[in-house]
Structure formats: C-alpha cells, structure tokens
Steps between C-alpha positions, in 0.01 A plus 500: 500500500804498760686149528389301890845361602404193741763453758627219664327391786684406854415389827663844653298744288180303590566525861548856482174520336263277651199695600484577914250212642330745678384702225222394271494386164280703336455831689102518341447212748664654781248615708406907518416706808130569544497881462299708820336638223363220321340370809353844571325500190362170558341602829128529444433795735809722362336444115139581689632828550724591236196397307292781633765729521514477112107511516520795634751686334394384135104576611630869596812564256310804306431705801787337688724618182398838521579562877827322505612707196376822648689396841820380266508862355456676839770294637713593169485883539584498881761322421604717265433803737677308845795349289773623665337530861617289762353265711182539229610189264203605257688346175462122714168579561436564109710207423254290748180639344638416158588186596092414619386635195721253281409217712146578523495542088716179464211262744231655304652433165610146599227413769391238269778318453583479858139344513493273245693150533578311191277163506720239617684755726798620465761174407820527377 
C-alpha cells in the first residue's frame, strides 16, 4: 500500500477550496432535464401507433422479408451498374434500403421488449 501524507490544514487553502454556493452538493440530486424524448414516449397516442406499426410489421415480416430483400438486391446491382453516373446517387439509395431492412429486422427482433415494461416501471 502507498503511504497518505495528511497535510496541514489552513484557513487560505480552505478558501481556495470551498465548494461554489451555487453548485450542488451532490450532483445525483441536482435536478436533470426532461428529455423531448422521454415525454414522447409517454404520450398515449404516439405508443397507440407505434404499437400498430410494430403490429403490423411483426404480423407481415415473412412476406414483408422477402420483398424488402428482393428490393435490397435490386437496389444493390443498380448500384453497382450506375456507380459512377452522375446525378444518379444509386449507392445512397442502396445505403437507404439497407438501412430499412436493418431497422425493420432490429423492431421485429426487439418488438417485445419495447412492449413490455418491467412491473414497477422503470426506477432507478
């Protein structure tokens, strides 16, 4: 273990570090920001339809699936085909289709924990 030298204490060195009075004490009782988020989620008619959005898309995902992947590999070969065209901007268009499919994978595979509170809510 490393030696803890104590050092004198004087009026001067406790002056210079007296804690601000405006500042709190303990910063895990300072008050936080409410997040826009937080209260969005909280609104009753946004989880209404996100609900059925999620409905949806989980009650379709095999044939949904299938046609987003066959769109996602049409987008990928014109891409390919119109890369260096201008004005054309295929390979954003493939990186936007791409981009559904992972989100559309990612609320399917994780629709129910976005539905499912913890009893008690959600306390920290």
């Amino acid at each position: 273990m490393g030696r803890i030298f104590e050092f004198p204490k004087s009026d001067r060195v406790q002056e210079r570090v007296a804690p601000s009075p405006s500042a709190p004490e303990d910063p895990a009782l300072a008050p936080r920001p409410v997040s826009p988020w937080r209260t969005l989620c909280r609104n009753p008619l946004f989880l209404l339809v996100y609900g059925v959005f999620v409905m949806v898309v989980v009650m379709t995902w095999p044939l949904l699936r299938w046609v987003v992947t066959v769109d996602l590999m049409f987008q990928l070969v014109r891409a390919m085909v119109l890369w260096d065209t201008p004005g054309v901007h295929a390979g954003f268009t493939c990186f936007v289709h791409f981009a559904v499919v992972i989100l559309l994978a990612v609320i399917v595979f994780a629709a129910p924990a976005h539905m499912v509170e913890p009893p008690g809510g959600n306390q920290r």
